[in-house]
N, C-alpha and C positions, 0 to 999 in steps of 0.2 A: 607059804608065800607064793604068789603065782607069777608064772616067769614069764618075761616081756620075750618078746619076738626081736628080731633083728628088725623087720620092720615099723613096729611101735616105738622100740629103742629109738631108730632115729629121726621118728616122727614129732618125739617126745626132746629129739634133742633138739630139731630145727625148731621147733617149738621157744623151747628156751633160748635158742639162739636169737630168735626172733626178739621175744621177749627182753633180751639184755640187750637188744638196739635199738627197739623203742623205749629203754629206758635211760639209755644215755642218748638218745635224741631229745627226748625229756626236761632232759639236766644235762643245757650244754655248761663247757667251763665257761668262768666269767674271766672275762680281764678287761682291764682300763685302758682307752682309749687317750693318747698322752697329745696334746698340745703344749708348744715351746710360748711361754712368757717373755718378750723382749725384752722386759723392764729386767729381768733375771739377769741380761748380761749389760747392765746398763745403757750408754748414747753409744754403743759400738756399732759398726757401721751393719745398716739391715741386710746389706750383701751376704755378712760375715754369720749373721744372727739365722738368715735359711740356709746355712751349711752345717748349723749346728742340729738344723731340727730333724735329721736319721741321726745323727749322733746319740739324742737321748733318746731313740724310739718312738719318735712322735712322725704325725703326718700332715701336720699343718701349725701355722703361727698366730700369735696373737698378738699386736700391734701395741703399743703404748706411749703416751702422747707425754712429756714434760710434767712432773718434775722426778717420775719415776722413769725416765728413758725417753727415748725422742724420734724412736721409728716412724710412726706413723707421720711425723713431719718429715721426715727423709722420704718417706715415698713419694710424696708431693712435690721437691725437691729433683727427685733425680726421673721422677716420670712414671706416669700407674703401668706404663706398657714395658719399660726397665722392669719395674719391680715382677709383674706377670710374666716374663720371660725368661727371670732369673728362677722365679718358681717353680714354672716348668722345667727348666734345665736339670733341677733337684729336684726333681718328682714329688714335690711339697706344694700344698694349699693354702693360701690365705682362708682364714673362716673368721676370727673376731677382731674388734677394735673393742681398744677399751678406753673411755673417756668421762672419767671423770671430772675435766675439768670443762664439759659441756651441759652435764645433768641430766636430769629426764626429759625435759623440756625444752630443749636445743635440738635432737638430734635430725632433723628435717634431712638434710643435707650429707649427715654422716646415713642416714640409712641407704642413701639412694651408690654413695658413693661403696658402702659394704657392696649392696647387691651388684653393681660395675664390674667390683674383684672378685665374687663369688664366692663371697662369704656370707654368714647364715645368724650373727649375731654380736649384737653392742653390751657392754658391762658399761653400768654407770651405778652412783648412787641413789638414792632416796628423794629424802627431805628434808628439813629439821622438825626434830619430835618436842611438840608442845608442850604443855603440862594439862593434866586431864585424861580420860581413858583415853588408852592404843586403839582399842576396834575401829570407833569412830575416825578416827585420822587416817587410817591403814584404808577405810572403806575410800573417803574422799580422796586420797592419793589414788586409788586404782580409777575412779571417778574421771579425775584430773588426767589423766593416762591413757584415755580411749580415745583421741584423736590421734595421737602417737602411736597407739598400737593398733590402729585402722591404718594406718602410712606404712609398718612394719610388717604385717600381716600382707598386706598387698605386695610389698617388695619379696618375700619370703625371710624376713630378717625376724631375728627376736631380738626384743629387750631385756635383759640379763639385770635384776637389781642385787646390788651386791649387799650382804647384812654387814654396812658398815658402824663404827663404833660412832658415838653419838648423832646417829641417824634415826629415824622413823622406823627403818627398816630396820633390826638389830638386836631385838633382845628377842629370844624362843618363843616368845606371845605372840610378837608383829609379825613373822616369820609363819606360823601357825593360821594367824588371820589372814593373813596376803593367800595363801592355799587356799583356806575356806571362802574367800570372796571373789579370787579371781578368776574370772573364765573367758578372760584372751588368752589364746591358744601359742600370741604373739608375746604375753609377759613371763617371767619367769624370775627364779632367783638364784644368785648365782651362790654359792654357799661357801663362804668361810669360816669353816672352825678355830680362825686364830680369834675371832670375834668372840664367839661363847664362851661358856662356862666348858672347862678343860674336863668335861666329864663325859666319857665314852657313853653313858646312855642316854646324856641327852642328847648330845649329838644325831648317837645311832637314831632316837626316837623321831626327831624333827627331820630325819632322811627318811623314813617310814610314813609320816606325816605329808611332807609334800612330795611324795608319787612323781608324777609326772610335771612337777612345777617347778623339779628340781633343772634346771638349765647347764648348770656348769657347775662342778665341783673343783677347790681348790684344794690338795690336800697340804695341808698348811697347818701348823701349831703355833699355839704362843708361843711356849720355850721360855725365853729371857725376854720378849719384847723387843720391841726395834725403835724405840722413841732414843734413845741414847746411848754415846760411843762404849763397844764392850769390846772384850778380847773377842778374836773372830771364833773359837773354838762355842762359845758364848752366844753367840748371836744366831749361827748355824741352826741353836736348839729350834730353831724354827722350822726346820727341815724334818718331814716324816722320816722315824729311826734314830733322830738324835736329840730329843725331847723326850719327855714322860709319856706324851699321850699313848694309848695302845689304839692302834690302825686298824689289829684284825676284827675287832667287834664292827667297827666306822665301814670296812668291805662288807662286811655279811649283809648291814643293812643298804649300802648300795646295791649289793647281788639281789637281797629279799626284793627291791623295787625294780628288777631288769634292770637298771641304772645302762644307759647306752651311751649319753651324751659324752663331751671333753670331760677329762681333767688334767690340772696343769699343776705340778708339782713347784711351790712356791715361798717365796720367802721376803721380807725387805728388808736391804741392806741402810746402816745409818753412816753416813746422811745417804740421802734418796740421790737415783741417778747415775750412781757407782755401779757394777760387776760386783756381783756377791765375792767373785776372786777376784785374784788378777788379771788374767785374761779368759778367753770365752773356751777351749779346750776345758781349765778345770774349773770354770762352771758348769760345761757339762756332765765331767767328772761326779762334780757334786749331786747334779741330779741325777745321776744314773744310780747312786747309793742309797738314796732314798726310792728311785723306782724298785733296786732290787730288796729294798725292806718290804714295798707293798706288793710286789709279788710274794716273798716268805708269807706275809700278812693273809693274803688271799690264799695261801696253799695251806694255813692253818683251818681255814672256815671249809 
């Protein structure tokens, strides 16, 4: 065997050393970027709602309009320069409104006012789904959607569609098609796995699927459902970690797409409008237990 020199020794070891930090440069770690849902702590006051948002590890808030919560009317209310001053104060961003009860088709007004607070994106619905193929309908909605997402693209805002249940947008096919047809850089979809079928690969698959179309992830479960009153231990199953679903497959294929944008650890409370708890400490509480599952979650992948 022929023996190395003190010089090739440690030529051979910078070498390697090299080598093992270009390869965790490589492969940096992945972690989730957490945004606060104000509908999570109910009509509690928005003052109250960004002091919670370091609480769960997050660095910005997401607004929710009545009958899930009523911030975003409160900041109208007490004044957009109150509200961005408060935000500064806690080192926290506004970045989404969520308005469902505006549509696709309304939001003229909400966009300009996003881009005012310096924020970067709307969640709303769909459409109603017809009867007849998905393709066709999924094409003419993105159709219908390109004067809208010319107005959003120009402010720097997106439009975020959420795969709600009896919507257009909503079952793994529509969801599939809206990727393959759309190419405003301004649409996107906001993705709720309480919607699908509770099965980690399709899930995982349809994160694989839409790439870069994925806008905002909710990590949300069915659980029990939230359409009627249950014990809260019950209802909770909605919360990643205290459900059936398994999260670590659902990370991997977030990691496998760079996945960069928000997620907002989430849940609805029945009736709507309520604090998943009592008060907004252990709703944080709460969602800090499901953050520290999807870190475990991620530290298995």
């Amino acid at each position: 065997m022929k023996t190395l020199t003190r010089r090739a020794f440690n030529s051979a070891a910078l070498l390697g050393s090299l080598g093992a930090n270009v390869a965790l440069a490589d492969s940096p770690d992945f972690k989730l970027k957490y945004m606060l849902a104000s509908s999570m702590y109910g009509r509690i006051d928005v003052l109250e709602c960004i002091r919670q948002v370091k609480a769960i590890n997050a660095s910005c808030i997401d607004l929710w309009p009545p009958s899930h919560g009523d911030q975003r009317l409160q900041i109208d209310n007490i004044g957009h320069e109150v509200f961005l001053r408060a935000l500064s104060d806690a080192g926290v961003t506004f970045e989404m409104s969520t308005r469902y009860d505006l549509g696709p088709y309304r939001l003229k007004d909400e966009i300009e006012i996003v881009k005012r607070l310096g924020g970067s994106m709307i969640v709303c619905g769909s459409r109603k789904l017809n009867p007849g193929d998905v393709k066709p309908q999924v094409q003419e909605f993105i159709a219908s959607l390109k004067p809208h997402a010319m107005l959003a693209e120009k402010a720097g805002v997106r439009i975020c569609i959420e795969n709600h249940s009896s919507a257009l947008i909503n079952s793994p096919d529509s969801i599939r098609y809206f990727a393959e047809l759309n190419q405003s850089p301004a649409l996107g979809i906001a993705l709720a796995p309480y919607h699908l079928p509770q099965k980690t690969g399709t899930i995982s698959n349809l994160i694989g699927h839409l790439g870069d179309h994925l806008a905002h992830f909710y990590a949300w479960e069915h659980g029990m459902g939230c359409h009627k009153p249950m014990p809260k231990p019950l209802e909770l199953m909605q919360m990643p970690g205290q459900g059936t679903l398994d999260f670590a497959p659902i990370m991997s294929a977030l990691k496998d797409i760079n996945y960069s944008n928000y997620t907002e650890i989430f849940m609805h409370p029945t009736p709507r409008g309520i604090p998943i708890l009592a008060n907004a400490n252990l709703v944080s509480q709460e969602i800090n237990k499901s953050r520290d599952y999807l870190t475990r979650c991620i530290e298995r992948i």
